[in-house]
N, C-alpha and C positions, 0 to 999 in steps of 0.2 A: 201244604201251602194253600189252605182253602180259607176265604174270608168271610165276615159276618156278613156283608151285602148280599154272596153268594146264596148264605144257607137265610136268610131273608127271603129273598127271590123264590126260594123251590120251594118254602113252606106258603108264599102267600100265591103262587101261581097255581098251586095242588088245589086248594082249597077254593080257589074261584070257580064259578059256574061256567059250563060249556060255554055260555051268550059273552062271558065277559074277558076272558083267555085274551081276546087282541090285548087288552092294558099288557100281556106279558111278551111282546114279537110284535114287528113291526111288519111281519107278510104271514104268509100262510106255505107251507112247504106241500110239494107234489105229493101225491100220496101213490103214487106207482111204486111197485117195489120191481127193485133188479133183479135179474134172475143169476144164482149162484151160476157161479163158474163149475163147467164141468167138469174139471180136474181138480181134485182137493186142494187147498192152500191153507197151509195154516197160519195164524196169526202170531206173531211173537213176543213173549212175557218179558216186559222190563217191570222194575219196582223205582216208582218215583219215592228218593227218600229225603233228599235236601239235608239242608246245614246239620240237623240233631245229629246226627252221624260225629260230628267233628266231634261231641260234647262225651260221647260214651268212653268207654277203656277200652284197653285193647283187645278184652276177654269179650267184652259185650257188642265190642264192634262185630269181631271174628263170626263170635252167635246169630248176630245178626244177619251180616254178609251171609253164611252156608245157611240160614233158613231161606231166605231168598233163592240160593240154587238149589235148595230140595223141591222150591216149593214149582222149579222147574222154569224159572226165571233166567235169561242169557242177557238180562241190563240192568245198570245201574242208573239214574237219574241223578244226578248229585253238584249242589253247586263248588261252581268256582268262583267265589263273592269277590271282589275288587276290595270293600272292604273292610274285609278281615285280612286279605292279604297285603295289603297298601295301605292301614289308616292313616300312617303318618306319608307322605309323597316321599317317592323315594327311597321309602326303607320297606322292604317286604320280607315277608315271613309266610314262605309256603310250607312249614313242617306238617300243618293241619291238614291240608288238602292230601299233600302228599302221602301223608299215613292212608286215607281214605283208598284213593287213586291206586294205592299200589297192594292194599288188602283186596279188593275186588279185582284185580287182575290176576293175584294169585288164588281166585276160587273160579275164574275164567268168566268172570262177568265183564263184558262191554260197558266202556262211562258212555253218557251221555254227558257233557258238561255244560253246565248254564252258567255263561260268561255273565254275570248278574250284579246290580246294585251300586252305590256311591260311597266312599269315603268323603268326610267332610270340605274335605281342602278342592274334590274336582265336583262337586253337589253345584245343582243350580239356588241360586240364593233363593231364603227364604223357606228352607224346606229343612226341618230339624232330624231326619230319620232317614236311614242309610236307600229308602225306596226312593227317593229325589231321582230324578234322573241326572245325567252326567251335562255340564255344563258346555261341554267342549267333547263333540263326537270324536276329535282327533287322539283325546285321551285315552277316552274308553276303549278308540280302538289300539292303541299302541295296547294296552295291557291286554286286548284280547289277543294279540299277536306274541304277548310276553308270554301266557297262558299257552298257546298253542305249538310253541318254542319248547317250551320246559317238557310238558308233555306227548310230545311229535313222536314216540313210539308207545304211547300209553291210550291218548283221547285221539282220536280223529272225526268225532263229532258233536258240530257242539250248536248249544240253542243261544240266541242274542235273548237275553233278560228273560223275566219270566212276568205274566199276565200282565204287560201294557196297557190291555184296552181296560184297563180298574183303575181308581184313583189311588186306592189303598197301595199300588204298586208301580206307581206311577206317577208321581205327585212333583209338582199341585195338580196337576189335571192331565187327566189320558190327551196325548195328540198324536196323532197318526202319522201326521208329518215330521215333526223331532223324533219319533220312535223311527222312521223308515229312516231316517240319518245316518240313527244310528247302525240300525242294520246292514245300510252299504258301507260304511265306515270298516264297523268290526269285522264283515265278511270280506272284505277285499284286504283286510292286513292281514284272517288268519288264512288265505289261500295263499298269500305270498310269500309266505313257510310253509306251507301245507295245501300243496297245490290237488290233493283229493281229496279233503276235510270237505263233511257233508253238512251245509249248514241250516239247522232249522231257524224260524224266525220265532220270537218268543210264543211259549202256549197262550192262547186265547183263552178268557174265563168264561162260564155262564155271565152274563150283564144284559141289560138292556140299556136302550141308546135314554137316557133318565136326564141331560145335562152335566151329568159327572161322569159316570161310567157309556162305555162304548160296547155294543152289542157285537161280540165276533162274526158276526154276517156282514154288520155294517164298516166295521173295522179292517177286514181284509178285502173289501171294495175299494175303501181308502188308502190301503199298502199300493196297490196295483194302481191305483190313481197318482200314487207317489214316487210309482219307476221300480219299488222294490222286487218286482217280477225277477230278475235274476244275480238277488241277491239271498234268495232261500233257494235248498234241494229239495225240501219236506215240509208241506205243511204242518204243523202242531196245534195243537187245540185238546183241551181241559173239559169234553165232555160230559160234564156231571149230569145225570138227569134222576138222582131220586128224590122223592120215593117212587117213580114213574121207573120201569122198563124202558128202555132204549127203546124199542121198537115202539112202544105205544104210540099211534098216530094220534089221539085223541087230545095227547098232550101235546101236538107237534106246534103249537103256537108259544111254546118256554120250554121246551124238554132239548137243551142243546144237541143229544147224541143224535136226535132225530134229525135235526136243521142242519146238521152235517153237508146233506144234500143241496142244503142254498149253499154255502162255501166249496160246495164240491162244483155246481154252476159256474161261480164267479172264477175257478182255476181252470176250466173248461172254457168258458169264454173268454179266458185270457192268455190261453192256449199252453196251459199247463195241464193236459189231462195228463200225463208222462208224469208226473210228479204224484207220489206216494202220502197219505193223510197217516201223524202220528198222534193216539190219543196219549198227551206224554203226561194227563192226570186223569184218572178214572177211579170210581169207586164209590161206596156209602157208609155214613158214619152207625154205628150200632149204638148203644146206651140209652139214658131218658131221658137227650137233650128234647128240647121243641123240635127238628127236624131230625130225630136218629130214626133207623128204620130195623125192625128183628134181624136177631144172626140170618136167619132163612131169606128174607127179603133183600137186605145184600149179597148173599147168595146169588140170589134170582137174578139180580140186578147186572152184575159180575160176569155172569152163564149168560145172559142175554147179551152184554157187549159183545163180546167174541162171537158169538153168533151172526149178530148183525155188520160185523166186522167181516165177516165170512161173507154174507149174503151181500154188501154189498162190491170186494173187491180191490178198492183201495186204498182201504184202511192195513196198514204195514204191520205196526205197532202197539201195544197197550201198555202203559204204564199204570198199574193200580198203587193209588196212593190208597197204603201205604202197607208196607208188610206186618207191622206189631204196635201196637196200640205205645201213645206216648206217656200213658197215665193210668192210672185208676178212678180218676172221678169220671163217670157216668154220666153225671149229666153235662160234661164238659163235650161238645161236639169232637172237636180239634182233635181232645185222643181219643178217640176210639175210630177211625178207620183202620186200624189194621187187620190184615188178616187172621192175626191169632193178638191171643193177650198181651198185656205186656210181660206174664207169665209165660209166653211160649203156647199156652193151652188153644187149640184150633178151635176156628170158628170155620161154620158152615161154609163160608167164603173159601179156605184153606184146599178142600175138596173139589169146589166148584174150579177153580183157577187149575187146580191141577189135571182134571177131567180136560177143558177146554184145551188147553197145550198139549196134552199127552196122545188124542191123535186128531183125525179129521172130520170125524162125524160130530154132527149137531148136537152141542152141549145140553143135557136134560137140565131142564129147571123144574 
């Protein structure tokens, strides 16, 4: 689920001069680093995989699912689209979810489900493509409540929508306010069938505050300005920071993993330090798109999350999108984030991810 603004943004922020960086961040982030916790903690491997899933066979799903648990992974990321399951009101068709939903529980993988997207008939008008937001919070939340009914001993955690603060995913235009609606809406119908459902608020993208898109710094000041305070468990945010390392300060004016720390402020100031940060999309594309980076350099990049995951604390979670490439063209971004080919054949990422899970000490890059 990564977009062209997205991989726009990293290639022209990378290539700016130190003096020019502010065009990409609106402040500048503390540069103190935390001092790791004394006691090991490690980080835990989900695989953000979304809809493609639905589209495979049974054989390729299976392949897929058990690469995932080899590759030492305990989640799944996976949506639950409104609509595919409701395009027409009233008539739903959960077969598709359901296959997904109940392959990963039998390889012992936790969903993560993203209650996400519009069918035409509850879309706000004038918006052609299923990312419109929902017209009527009351709707979206009844089906998130339908969603968390059907699966009440399968999902018990789940994300409101995916990447709001972008237009591409939120359309006609990112609003913090109709997003936060929605989010007390759908979390207060799926706790009242699921009164211990842990609810994240949609992942946050890389953006900057541009007049369309909304920068995740600025966008989760405007949740918390909107009352949404106790209607997430877990923060979420979409991390992306190549071709730059996570850690790198230097990039800390557009390198989202960095900035983390202003979002981590604003939950602290709003007296959420109790509450856990999930990167529920992380990773970098390989190929010879304009912004792919070497097998080895997503490696690096991969090995450094978790690291910096570690040194800082509160970070719970990593979802690297994506575990197996969607394609064979190369210079196509979109597929090649996976950890191995679409062959199956591993990429230096493959190792790097299993290193970083498999115990507690400091991932080598």
């Amino acid at each position: 689920m990564v977009d062209v603004s997205r991989l726009r943004l990293s290639l022209a922020c990378a290539l700016l001069t130190v003096g020019s960086l502010s065009a990409c961040a609106p402040s500048p982030v503390p540069t103190t680093t935390p001092t790791p916790n004394s006691t090991c903690s490690s980080v835990g491997l989900g695989i953000a995989a979304g809809a493609p899933l639905n589209g495979l066979s049974q054989n390729d799903l299976d392949a897929e699912l058990t690469a995932m648990k080899n590759a030492g992974a305990t989640w799944l990321r996976f949506d639950v689209d409104w609509s595919a399951v409701e395009s027409t009101k009233g008539q739903q068709n959960w077969s598709a979810t359901d296959r997904v939903v109940d392959r990963a529980r039998l390889q012992g993988l936790s969903v993560l489900g993203i209650v996400t997207y519009t069918p035409a008939w509850a879309r706000v008008a004038g918006v052609s493509d299923t990312h419109g937001y929902p017209s009527d919070p009351a709707a979206f939340a009844k089906f998130a409540q339908q969603a968390a009914q059907r699966y009440s001993n399968r999902i018990s955690t789940w994300e409101i929508w995916n990447e709001p603060n972008l237009t591409q995913f939120f359309r006609p235009k990112p609003n913090v306010n109709t997003y936060t609606a929605l989010l007390k809406a759908a979390s207060a119908s799926i706790r009242a069938v699921q009164p211990g459902a842990k609810i994240l608020n949609g992942g946050l993208a890389p953006a900057v505050d541009n007049g369309s898109d909304i920068s995740p710094v600025t966008y989760l000041k405007g949740m918390y300005a909107a009352g949404a305070k106790s209607s997430f468990d877990v923060f979420s945010i979409h991390p992306y920071s190549w071709p730059a390392l996570p850690s790198d300060s230097s990039t800390q004016n557009w390198n989202t993993f960095y900035r983390i720390r202003l979002m981590r402020e604003s939950m602290v100031q709003n007296g959420d330090s109790g509450k856990k940060v999930w990167a529920t999309e992380f990773g970098a594309p390989t190929g010879t798109g304009p912004t792919a980076v070497s097998p080895q350099l997503q490696a690096n990049i991969i090995s450094d999350g978790f690291a910096q995951a570690k040194v800082l604390g509160y970070i719970e979670r990593i979802f690297i999108y994506s575990m197996r490439d969607r394609g064979t063209n190369t210079s196509d971004i979109e597929q090649n984030f996976g950890l191995v080919t679409i062959n199956y054949t591993p990429k230096p990422a493959l190792a790097a991810v299993k290193q970083a899970v498999g115990g507690c000490g400091t991932p080598k890059i």
